[in-house]
N, C-alpha and C positions, 0 to 999 in steps of 0.2 A: 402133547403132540407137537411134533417138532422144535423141538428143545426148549432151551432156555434162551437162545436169538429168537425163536418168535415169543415165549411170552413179553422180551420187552420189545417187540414191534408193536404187541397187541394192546399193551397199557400205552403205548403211544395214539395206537386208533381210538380207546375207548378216550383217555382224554381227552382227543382233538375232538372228538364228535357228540360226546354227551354231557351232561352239566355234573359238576363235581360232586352231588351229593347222590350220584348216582356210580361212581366210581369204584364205589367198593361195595355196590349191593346189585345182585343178582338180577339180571330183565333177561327179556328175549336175544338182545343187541350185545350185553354182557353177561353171557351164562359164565358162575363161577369155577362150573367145573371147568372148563377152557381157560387154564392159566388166569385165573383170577390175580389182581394183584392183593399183593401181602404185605406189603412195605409202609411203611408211614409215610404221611401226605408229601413231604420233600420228596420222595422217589416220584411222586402222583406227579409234583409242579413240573420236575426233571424230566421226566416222559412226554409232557405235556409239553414243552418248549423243544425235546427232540422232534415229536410229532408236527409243529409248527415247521420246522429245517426241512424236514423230508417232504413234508405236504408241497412247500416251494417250487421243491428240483423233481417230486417224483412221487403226486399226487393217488396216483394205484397203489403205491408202497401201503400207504393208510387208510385206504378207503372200508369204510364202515363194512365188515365183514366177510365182502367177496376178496377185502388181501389177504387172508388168513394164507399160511406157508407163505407169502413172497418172501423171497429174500434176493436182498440187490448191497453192492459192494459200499451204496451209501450210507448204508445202516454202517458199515464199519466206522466209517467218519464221525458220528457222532461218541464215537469212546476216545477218539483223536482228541475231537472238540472236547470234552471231560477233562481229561488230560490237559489239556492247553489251559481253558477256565480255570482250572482250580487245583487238579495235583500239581503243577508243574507252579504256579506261584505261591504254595504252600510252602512246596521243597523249598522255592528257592530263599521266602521269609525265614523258613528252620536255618538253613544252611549257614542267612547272612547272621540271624540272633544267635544262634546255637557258636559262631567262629568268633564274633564280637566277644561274647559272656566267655566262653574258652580262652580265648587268646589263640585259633589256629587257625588263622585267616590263610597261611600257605594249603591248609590241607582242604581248604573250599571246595574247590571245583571237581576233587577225587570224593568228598564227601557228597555232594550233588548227584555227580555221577552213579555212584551206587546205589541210591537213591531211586532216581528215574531209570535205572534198567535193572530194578530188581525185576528177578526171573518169574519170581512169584505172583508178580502184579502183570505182567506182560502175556506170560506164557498159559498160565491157570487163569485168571480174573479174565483178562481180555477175551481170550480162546473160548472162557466157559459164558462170556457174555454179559457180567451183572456190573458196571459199572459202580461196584467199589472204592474205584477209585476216588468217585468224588467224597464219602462218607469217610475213606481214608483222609481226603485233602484237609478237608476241614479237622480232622483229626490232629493231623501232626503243624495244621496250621493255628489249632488252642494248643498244642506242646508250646509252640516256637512264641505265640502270647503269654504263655504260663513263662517262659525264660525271656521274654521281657518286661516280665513286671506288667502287662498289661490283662489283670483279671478279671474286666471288662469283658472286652475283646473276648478272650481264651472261655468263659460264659456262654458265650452267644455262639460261638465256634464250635465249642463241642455239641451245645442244643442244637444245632445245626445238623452235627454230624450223627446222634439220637435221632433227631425226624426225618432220615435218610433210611439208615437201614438199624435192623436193633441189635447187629452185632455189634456197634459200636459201644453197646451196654456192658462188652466187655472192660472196657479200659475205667468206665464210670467209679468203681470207687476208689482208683490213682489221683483221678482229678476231684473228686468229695472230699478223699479225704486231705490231699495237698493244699485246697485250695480254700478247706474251713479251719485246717490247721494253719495257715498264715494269716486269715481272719482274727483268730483267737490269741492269736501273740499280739495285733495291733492295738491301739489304747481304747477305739471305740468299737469293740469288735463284734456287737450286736447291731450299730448301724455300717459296719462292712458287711457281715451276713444278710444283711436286708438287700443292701445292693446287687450282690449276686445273685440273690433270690429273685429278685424282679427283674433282673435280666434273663435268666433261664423262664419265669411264668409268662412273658413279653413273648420272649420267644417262640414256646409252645404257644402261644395263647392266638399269636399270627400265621401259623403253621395248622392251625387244626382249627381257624376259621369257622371254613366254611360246612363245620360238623359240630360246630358246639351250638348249635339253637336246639339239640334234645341230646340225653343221655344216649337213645339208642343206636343216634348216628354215630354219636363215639365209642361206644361197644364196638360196632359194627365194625368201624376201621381196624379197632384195637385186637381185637379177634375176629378177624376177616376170612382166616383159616377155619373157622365152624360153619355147620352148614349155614347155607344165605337162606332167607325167607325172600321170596319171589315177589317179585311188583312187576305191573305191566311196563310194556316199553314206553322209556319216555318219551 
C-alpha cells in the first residue's frame, strides 16, 4: 500500500517507536503484512536515524500508526542526506585511490562526475525510493580500500555494505575470492586469513546485536519474508 516511499517511511516509525527486537517480528503496532521490513539490521539502524531527522522537523511524518500514507517533501531529504554521508565520500575516496594507482589524476573530476549522476542511481534508486545508495557507497568505497592496499578497511566496508541490503551479495565472491587470493601469496597467509575473518565476524557480530541472545531472533531477521508468528503489542 502506497509504494515503496511508505514502506521506508514506515520502518522509520516502527524503529523510532518500538524496541529493536521487535522490528522484524509481527504485533499489532507492526503487522507484517504492511511493508514489513526485509533488509538486514544496517537498513533497521539507517531507518532509525532517518526516523530520528524527520521526528525533529515533522513529528506526524512518524507518528506510531496514524502516519501511515503521509508523504512530505522531507522524506526526499533524507536520500540527499545518504548521498552526502556516504555515496558522495565513497566516490570521492574511489576517484582519489582509483587516479593515484592509475596515474590519471587529469581524468578526476570527469571520472567523479559520472559517478554521482549516474542516471541509474538518480532516476530508478531514488524515484523508486530504496536508498541503495548507501549499500552501494560502502560498496565501491571497499573497491577504492581493496586499490589501496587497505584490506582491513575494504572487510569491514563491504560487511557493511552485506548488512544493509543483500543484493550486495552479488559482488561477494569478487571480493572472497581477491581478497583470499592476496592472503595466500603473503608469507603468513593463515594469520592474514584470520584477520580478515575477525573483521567481517566483528562486524556482523555488532550488526545483529541486538538479536543474537536466541537462534530464533536471528531466523526471524534472516527470513523476515516467511510468515511472522504474532506476539502481543509491546
Amino acid at each position: 500500500m502506497y509504494g515503496d516511499y511508505e514502506a521506508q517511511r514506515h520502518w522509520m516509525e516502527i524503529t523510532l517507536h518500538t524496541p529493536s527486537i521487535y522490528w522484524y517480528h509481527n504485533t499489532s503496532t507492526n503487522p507484517l503484512s504492511y511493508w514489513g521490513l526485509d533488509y538486514p539490521p544496517l537498513t533497521a539502524y539507517q531507518t532509525r536515524a532517518h526516523g530520528l531527522f524527520l521526528n525533529y522537523f515533522l513529528p506526524p511524518s512518524v507518528a506510531l500508526v496514524p502516519s501511515r500514507g503521509h508523504k512530505k517533501l522531507l522524506m526526499r531529504c533524507t536520500v540527499l542526506l545518504s548521498d552526502a554521508l556516504v555515496f558522495f565520500p565513497a566516490a570521492i575516496y574511489f576517484i582519489l585511490v582509483y587516479c593515484v594507482h592509475r596515474g590519471k589524476k587529469d581524468a578526476s573530476l570527469w571520472l567523479l562526475a559520472m559517478i554521482l549522476l549516474n542516471p541509474g542511481l538518480i532516476v530508478i534508486d531514488h524515484g523508486h525510493f530504496q536508498y541503495n545508495c548507501i549499500s552501494l557507497g560502502f560498496t565501491v568505497g571497499a573497491v577504492a580500500a581493496v586499490l589501496a592496499k587497505h584490506d582491513l578497511l575494504a572487510s569491514v566496508l563491504f560487511s557493511l555494505a552485506l548488512n544493509h541490503k543483500q543484493m550486495s551479495a552479488y559482488f561477494a565472491p569478487a571480493f572472497f575470492a581477491h581478497l583470499l587470493g592476496k592472503c595466500l601469496k603473503r608469507k603468513y597467509s593463515l594469520h592474514e586469513v584470520l584477520k580478515l575473518g575477525i573483521a567481517v565476524v566483528v562486524t556482523f557480530a555488532v550488526m545483529w546485536w541486538p538479536y543474537l541472545y536466541s537462534v530464533d531472533a536471528v531466523m526471524e531477521v534472516y527470513f523476515s519474508e516467511l510468515p511472522p508468528i504474532y506476539c502481543p503489542n509491546p
